[in-house]
C-alpha positions as CSV (number, residue, x, y, z in Angstrom):
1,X,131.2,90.4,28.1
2,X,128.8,92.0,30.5
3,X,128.7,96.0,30.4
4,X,130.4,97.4,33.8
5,X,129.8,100.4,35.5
6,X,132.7,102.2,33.7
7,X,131.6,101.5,30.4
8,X,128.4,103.4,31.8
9,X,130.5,106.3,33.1
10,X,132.5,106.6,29.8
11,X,129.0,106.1,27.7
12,X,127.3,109.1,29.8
13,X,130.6,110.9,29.8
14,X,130.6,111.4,34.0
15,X,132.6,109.8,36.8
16,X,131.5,106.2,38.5
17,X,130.4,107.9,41.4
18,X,128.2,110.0,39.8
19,X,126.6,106.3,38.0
20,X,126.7,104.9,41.6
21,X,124.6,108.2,42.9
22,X,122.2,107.5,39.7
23,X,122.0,103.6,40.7
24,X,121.5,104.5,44.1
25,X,119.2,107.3,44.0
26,X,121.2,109.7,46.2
27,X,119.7,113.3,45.2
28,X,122.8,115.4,44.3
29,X,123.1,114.5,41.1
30,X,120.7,117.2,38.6
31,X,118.9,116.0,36.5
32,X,120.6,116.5,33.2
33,X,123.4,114.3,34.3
34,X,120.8,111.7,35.6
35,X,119.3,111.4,32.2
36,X,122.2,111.2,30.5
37,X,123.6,108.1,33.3
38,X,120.1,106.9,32.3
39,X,120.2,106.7,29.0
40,X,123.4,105.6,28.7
41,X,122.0,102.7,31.2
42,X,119.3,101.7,28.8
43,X,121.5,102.4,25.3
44,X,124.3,99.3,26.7
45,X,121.7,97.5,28.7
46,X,123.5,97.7,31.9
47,X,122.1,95.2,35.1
48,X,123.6,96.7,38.5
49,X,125.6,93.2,39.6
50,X,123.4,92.2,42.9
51,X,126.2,90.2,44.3
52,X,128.5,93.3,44.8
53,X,126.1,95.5,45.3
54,X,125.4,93.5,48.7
55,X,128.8,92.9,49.5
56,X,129.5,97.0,49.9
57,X,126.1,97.6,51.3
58,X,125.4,94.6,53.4
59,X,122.2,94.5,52.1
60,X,120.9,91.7,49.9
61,X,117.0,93.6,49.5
62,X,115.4,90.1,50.7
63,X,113.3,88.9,53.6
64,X,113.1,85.7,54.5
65,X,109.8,83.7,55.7
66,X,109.5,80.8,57.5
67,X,106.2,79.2,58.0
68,X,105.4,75.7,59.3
69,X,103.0,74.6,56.3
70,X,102.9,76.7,53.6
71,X,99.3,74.8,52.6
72,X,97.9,74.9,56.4
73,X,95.2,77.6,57.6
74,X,96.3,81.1,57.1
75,X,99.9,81.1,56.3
76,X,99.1,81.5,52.9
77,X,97.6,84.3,52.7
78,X,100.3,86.0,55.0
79,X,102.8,84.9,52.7
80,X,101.2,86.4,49.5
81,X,100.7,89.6,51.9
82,X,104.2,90.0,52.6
83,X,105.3,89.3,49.3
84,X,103.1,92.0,47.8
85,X,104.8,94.6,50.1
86,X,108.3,93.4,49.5
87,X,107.5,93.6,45.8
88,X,106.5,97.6,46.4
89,X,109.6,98.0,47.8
90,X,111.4,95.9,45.4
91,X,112.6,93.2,47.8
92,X,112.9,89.6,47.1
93,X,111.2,87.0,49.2
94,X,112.8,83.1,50.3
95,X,110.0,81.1,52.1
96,X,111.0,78.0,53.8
97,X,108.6,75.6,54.9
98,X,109.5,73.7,58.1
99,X,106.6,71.3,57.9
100,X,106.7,71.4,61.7
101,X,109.8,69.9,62.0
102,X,112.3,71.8,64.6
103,X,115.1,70.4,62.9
104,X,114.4,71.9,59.3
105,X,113.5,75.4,61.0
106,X,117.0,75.4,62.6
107,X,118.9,75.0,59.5
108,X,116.4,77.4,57.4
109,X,117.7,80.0,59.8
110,X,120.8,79.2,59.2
111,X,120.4,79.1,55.4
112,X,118.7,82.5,55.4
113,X,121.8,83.9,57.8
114,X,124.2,82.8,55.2
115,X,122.0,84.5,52.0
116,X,122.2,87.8,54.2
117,X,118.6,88.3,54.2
118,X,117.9,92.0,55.6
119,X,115.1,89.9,57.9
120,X,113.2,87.2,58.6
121,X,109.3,86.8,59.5
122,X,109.3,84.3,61.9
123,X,105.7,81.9,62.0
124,X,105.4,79.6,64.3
125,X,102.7,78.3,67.2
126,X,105.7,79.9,69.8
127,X,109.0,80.8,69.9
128,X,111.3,78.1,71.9
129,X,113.7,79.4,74.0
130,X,116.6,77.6,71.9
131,X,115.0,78.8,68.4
132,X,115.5,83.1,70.1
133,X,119.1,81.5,70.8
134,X,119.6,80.6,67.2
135,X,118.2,83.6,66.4
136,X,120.0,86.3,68.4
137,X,123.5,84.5,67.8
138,X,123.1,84.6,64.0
139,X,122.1,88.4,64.6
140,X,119.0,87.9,62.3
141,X,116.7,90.8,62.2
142,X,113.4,89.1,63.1
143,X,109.7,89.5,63.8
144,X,107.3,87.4,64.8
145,X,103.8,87.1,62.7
146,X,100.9,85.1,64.8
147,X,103.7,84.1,67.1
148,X,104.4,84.6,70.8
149,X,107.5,85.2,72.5
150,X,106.3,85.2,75.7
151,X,109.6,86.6,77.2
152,X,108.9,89.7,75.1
153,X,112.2,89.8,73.3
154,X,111.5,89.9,69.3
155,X,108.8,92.1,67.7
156,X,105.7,90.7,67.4
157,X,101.9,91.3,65.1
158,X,99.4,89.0,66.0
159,X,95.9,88.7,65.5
160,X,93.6,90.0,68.3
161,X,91.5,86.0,68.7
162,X,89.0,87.6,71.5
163,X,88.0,90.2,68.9
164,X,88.2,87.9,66.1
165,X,85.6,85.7,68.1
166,X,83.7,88.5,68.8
167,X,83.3,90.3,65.9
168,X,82.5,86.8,63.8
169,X,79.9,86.2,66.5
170,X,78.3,88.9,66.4
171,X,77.9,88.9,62.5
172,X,76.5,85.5,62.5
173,X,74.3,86.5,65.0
174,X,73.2,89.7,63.1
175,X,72.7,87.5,59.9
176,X,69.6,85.8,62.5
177,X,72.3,82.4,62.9
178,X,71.0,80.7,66.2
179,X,73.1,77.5,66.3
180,X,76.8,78.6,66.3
181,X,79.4,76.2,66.8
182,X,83.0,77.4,68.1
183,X,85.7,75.2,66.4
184,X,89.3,75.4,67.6
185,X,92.1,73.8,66.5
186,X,94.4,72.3,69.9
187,X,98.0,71.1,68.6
188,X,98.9,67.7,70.5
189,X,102.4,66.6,70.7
């Protein structure tokens, strides 16, 4: 049988509140008594249970991330950037991969809604006027990353591309490059 927080209380001779401070990092409790929670932690092996830990605190301590193609252009290396924060903070990451299909995305946000993620990163060419509906009526916190909302309602980081072009053309042209070629990719329907 798994060890509760009241065999921790009784183990560390203290009250479950005073575990639940320890387990929750709330300062009042000295130090003494926060080894002794600790230990007693470590000496039964007691795991906090996630599940009802989110159920009181309506946090779940995971942020969700939908891309369009996990394998196309940049998106991977803003995943693996956002993971490596949520792992400082000791969050969890789901990423769902729409493969560009508007269907998929819908239900992914859905899906995340109902794993009470604490947010979402949002990537997309644009947000659609029904995808901020989806949004805003399953009350996910969301931001948009190399996305535009161009109705300005959901926070938004994006890459300046004038500057990007600019400062990449100047280094070629610093490097002594003559022939420079301007690529850009144009999505067609």
């Amino acid at each position: 049988m798994a060890t509760s927080i009241k065999d921790v209380a009784r183990e560390a001779g203290v009250s479950i509140a005073t575990v639940s401070r320890v387990l929750n990092d709330i300062d009042v409790v000295n130090e003494d008594t926060k080894k002794k929670v600790l230990d007693a932690i470590k000496k039964l092996g007691y795991r906090p249970n996630i599940v009802a830990r989110s159920l009181k605190t309506q946090r779940t301590k995971t942020v969700g991330i939908l891309v369009p193609d996990i394998s196309s252009g940049f998106y991977p290396e803003i995943v693996r950037g956002a993971e490596d924060v949520a792992n400082i903070y000791d969050y969890n990451v789901i990423l769902c991969n729409s493969d560009f299909d508007y269907e998929k995305e819908k239900d992914y946000l859905r899906v995340l809604k109902e794993k009470m993620v604490d947010g979402v990163i949002y990537m997309s060419s644009s947000l659609e006027d029904e995808t901020f509906d989806i949004i805003n009526e399953l009350d996910l916190k969301t931001v948009l990353a190399e996305s535009k909302d161009k109705e300005g309602r959901l926070p938004s980081v994006i890459i300046d591309n004038v500057k990007a072009t600019y400062d990449s053309t100047k280094t070629l042209i610093d490097k002594g490059l003559k022939n420079i070629l301007l690529l850009e990719l144009i999505k067609t329907l």
